[in-house]
TORKOL-4160 file (C-alpha; in steps of 0.2 Angstrom, whole numbers, padded with zeros to 4 digits, m for minus):
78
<pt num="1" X="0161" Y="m0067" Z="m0029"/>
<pt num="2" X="0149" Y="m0057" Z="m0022"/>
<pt num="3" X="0130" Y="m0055" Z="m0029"/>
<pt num="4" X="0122" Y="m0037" Z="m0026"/>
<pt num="5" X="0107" Y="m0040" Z="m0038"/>
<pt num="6" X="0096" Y="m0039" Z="m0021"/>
<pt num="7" X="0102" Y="m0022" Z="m0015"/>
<pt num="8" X="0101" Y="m0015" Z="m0031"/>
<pt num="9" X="0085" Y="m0021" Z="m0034"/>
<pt num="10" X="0082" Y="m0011" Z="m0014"/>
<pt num="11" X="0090" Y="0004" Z="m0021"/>
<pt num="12" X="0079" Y="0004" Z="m0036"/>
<pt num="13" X="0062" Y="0002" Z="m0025"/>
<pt num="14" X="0068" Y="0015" Z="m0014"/>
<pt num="15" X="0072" Y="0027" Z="m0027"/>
<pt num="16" X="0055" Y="0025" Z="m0037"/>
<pt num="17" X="0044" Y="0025" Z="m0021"/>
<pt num="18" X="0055" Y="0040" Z="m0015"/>
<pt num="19" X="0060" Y="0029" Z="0002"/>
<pt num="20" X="0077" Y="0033" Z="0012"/>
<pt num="21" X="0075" Y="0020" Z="0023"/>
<pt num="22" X="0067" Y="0003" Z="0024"/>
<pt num="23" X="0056" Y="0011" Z="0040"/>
<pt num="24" X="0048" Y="0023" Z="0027"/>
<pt num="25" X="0036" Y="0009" Z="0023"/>
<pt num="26" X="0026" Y="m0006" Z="0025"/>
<pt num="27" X="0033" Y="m0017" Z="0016"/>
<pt num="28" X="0015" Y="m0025" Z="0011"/>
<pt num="29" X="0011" Y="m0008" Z="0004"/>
<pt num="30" X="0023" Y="m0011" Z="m0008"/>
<pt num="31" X="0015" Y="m0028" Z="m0014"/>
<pt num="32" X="0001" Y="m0019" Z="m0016"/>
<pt num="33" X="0008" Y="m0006" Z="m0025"/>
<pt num="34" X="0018" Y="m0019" Z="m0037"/>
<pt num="35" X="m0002" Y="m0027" Z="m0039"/>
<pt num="36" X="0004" Y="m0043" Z="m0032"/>
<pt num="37" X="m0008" Y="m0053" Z="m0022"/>
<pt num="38" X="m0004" Y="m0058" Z="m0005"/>
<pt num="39" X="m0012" Y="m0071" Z="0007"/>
<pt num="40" X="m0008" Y="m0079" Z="0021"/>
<pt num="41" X="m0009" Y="m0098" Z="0023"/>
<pt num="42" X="m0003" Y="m0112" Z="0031"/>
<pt num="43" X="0013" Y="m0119" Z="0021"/>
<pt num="44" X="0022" Y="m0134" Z="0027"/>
<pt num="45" X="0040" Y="m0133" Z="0026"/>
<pt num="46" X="0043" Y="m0117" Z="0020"/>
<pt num="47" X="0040" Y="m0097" Z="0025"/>
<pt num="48" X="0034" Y="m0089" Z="0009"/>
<pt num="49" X="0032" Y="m0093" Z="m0008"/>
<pt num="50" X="0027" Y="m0083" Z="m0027"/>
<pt num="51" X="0020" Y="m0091" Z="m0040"/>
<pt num="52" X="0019" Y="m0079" Z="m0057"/>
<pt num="53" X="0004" Y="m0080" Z="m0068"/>
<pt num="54" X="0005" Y="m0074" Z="m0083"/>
<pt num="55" X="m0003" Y="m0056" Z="m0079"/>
<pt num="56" X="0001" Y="m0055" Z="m0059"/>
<pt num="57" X="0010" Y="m0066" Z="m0047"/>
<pt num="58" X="0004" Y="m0070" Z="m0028"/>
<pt num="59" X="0016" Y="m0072" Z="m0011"/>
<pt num="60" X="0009" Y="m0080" Z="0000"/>
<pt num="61" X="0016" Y="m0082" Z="0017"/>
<pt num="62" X="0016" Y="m0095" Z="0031"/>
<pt num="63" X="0004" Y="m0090" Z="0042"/>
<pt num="64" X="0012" Y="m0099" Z="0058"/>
<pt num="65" X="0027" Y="m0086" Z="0057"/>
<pt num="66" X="0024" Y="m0077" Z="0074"/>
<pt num="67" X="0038" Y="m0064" Z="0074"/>
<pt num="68" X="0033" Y="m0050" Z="0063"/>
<pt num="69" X="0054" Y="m0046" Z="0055"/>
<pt num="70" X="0053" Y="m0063" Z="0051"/>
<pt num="71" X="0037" Y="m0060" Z="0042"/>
<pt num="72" X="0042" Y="m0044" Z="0035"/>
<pt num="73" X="0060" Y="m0054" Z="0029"/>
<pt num="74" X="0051" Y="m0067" Z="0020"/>
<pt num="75" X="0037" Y="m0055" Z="0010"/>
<pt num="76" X="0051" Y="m0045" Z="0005"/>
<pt num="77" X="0061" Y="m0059" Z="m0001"/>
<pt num="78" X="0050" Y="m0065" Z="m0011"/>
């Protein structure tokens, strides 16, 4: 079985930020946009990470990631 809840949820940011493709955008502008804060830090063991308070929710991203898709991949998985 197949899941497509993650390219739906794509298709939904794409179509409320007006995006046709995923080059339209950074994809950190779109944390910000979301209001989510964003840091990067030193994680062992791990890329990225997002912990949800109860009014906003923070990613934070390894910050020895050295290729920038990797780092782009793992913001936008979070």
């Amino acid at each position: 079985m197949i899941n497509y809840k993650g390219k739906v949820a794509a298709r939904r940011l794409y179509e409320e930020f007006g995006l046709s493709s995923s080059h339209d955008f950074e994809v950190e502008d779109l944390v910000h946009a979301r209001d989510i804060i964003y840091e990067e830090k030193a994680l062992p063991h791990c890329d990225g990470r997002i912990v949800f308070g109860k009014s906003k929710a923070m990613i934070s991203d390894n910050s020895e990631i050295q290729s920038a898709g990797r780092k782009r991949f793992t913001i936008a998985h979070e």
